[in-house]
N, C-alpha and C positions, 0 to 999 in steps of 0.2 A: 428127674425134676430139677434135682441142683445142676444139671448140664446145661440144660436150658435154660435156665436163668444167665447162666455163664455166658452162652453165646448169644444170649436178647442182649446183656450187658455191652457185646464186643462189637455187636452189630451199630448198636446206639453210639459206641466210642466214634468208629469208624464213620459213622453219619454226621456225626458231629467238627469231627477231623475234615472232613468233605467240605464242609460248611462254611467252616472257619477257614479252610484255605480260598475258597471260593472270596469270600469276604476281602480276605487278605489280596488277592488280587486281585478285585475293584478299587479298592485303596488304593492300591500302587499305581493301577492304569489313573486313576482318578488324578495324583499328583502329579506325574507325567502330565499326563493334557495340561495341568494347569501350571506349570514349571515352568513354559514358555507365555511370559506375558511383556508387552512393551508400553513403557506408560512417559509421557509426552507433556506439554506443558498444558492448562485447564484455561489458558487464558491466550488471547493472542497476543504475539510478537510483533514489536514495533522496530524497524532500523531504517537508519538516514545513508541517504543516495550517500556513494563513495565511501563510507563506512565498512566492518566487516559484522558481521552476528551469525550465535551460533545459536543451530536449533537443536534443541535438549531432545533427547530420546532415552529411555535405561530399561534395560531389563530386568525385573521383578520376581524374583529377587534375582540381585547381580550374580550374572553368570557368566564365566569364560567365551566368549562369544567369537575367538577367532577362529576357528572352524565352521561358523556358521557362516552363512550368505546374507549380506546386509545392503539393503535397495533405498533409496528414497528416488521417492518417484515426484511428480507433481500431481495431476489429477489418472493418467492411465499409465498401465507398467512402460507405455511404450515410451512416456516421458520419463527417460531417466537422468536422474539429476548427478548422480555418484551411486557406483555400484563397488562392489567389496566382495569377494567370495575364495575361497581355499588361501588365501592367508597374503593379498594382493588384491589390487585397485586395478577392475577392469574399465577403460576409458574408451569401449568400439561402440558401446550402446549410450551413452554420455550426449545429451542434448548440445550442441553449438554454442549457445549461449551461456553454458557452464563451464566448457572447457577451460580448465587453467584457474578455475575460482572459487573450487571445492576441495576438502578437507577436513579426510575423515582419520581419528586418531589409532594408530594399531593397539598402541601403550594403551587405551582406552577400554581397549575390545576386553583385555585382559579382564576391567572390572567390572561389565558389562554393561558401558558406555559407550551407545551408537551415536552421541552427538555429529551433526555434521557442523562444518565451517564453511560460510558464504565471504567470498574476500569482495571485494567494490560492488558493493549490493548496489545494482541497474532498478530504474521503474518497472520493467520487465518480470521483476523476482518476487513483486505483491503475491500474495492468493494463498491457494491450497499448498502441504506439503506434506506427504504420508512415507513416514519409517517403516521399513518393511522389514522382518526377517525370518528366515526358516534355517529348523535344522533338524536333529534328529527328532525332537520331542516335538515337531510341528511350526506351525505359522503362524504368526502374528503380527499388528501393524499399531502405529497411532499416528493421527490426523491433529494437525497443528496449522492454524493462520499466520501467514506472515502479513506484514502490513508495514508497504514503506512510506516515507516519507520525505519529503525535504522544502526546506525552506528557501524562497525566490526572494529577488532583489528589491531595495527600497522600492517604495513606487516612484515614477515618473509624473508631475501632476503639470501640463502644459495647457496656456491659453490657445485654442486652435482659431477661434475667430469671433464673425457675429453672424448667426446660422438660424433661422427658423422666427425667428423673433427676440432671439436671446443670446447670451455667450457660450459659445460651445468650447469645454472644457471635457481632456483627455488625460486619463490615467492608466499609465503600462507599467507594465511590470511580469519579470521573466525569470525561470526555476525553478518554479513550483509543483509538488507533488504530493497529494491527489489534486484533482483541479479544484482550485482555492473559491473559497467566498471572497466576497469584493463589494464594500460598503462605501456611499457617498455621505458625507454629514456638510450642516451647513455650519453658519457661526454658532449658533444657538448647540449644534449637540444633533439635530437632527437628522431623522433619516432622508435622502434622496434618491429618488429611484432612477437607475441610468435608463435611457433613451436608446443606445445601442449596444452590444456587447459582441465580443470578438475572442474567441478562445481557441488556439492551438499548440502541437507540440513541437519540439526544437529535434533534430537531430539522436538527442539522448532521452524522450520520452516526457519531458518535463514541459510542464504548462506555460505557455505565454499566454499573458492576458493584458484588451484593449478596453475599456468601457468610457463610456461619452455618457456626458452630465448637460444638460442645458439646463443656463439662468437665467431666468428672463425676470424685468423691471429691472432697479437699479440696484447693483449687487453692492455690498461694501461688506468685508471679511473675510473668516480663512476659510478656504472650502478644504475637506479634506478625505483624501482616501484608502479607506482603509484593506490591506489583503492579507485575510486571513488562513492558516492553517487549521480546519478542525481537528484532526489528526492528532496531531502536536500540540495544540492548545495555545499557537501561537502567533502572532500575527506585525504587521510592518507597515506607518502608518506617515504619511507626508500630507501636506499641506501646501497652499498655493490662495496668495491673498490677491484678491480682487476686489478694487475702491471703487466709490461712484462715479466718481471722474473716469479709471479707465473706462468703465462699463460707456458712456458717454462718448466719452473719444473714439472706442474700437466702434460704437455703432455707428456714429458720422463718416470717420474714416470709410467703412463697408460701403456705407452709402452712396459719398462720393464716387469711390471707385467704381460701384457697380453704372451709376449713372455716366462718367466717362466712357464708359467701354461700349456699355448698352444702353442708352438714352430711354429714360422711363421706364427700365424697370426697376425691382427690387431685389431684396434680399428676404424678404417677409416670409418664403415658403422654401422648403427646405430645396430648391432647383437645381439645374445643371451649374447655373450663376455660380449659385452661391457656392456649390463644390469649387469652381476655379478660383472663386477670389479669398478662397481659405488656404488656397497654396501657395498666395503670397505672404509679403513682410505688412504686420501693422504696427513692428514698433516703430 
């Protein structure tokens, strides 16, 4: 009887030892999986054309990371932006438009900081951008916005003629990035709504912008236009005064001319006329 109890007792040790280690190695597999995590910024990133900025990446908790494989991609693996792997910067899988402008730190890897460095940040560089990295303990990534920005030239605010019934008045203005808001105001503060608008990009991505205002009756005051960055929260803002008298002269002048050229007609409707006689001088 007391044998029995002996090996009930050795059996239950042994079940219990079983148990416990079983435990013990869900635990460990459990930390493992989660030992590899990359954690990214929660907010997105803002940088100005021709500037540099770096996009934050770290591993969680910091870990030695230079034996690991370190990717950042843009939206698919095949865009690669800077790749890193066995203790070297691979540059054959490196998108065109990166080359030569990426900058990942080795001294970094050590703390397990995947920041990269973007050097002359292009309009091109806006959007998506995902850290990527795998090693023994598995794979993991984090997803961060960039969002560039930059700020274009005063505006240009010019008298183009007398067009439609009214003064037609043109505001340019070029460098901008995202494409900008573009505000007309009168003397008073108020708003006016342009009549045409014209928006394209220059060589390096950046917005040029045309908008036409017509004033019609007798103008006296500053007209003004405003172009704004929302992005940046900032904006650039000229003015262009126009008196009763010019308003007066420019539309006799129009007249005139148009009746020397073409006898009887006008200028009153936006016509082929009036396109040619706003490519002349009315000072």
């Amino acid at each position: 009887m007391q044998f029995l109890l002996v090996s009930g007792c050795s059996s239950l040790a042994n079940h219990l030892r079983g148990v416990l280690r079983y435990l013990v190695t869900l635990h460990v597999l459990h930390l493992g999986s989660a030992q590899l995590k990359v954690v990214g910024p929660y907010h997105p990133l803002t940088a100005t054309v021709g500037q540099s900025i770096v996009l934050p990446c770290q591993l969680s908790p910091s870990l030695n990371a230079q034996s690991m494989a370190v990717r950042w991609i843009r939206h698919h693996i095949s865009e690669t932006v800077h790749h890193y792997r066995d203790g070297e910067d691979l540059f054959a899988e490196q998108m065109r438009e990166y080359q030569g402008r990426t900058v990942l730190s080795h001294d970094g890897l050590s703390r397990g900081s995947l920041d990269l460095r973007i050097l002359s940040v292009r309009p091109s560089d806006d959007g998506t951008y995902i850290c990527t990295v795998e090693g023994a303990a598995g794979y993991a990534e984090a997803i961060m916005q960039l969002q560039v920005a930059a700020i274009g030239s005063s505006p240009l605010v010019s008298l183009e003629g007398y067009q439609g019934g009214g003064i037609e008045v043109v505001c340019r203005s070029s460098g901008w990035f995202p494409e900008p808001e573009v505000l007309w105001k009168d003397p008073g503060g108020q708003r006016l709504p342009s009549v045409s608008q014209r928006h394209s990009h220059d060589e390096r991505g950046l917005f040029e912008i045309q908008h036409s205002l017509s004033v019609t009756g007798e103008a006296d005051g500053d007209l003004s236009c405003v172009v704004r960055n929302s992005r940046l929260g900032q904006e650039k803002e000229s003015s262009l005064h126009i008196s009763e008298q010019q308003s007066r002269d420019l539309e006799a002048k129009t007249t005139e001319l148009s009746e020397s050229l073409f006898p009887g007609s006008t200028c009153k409707s936006p016509a082929k006329i009036c396109s040619l006689l706003n490519r002349g001088s009315f000072s």
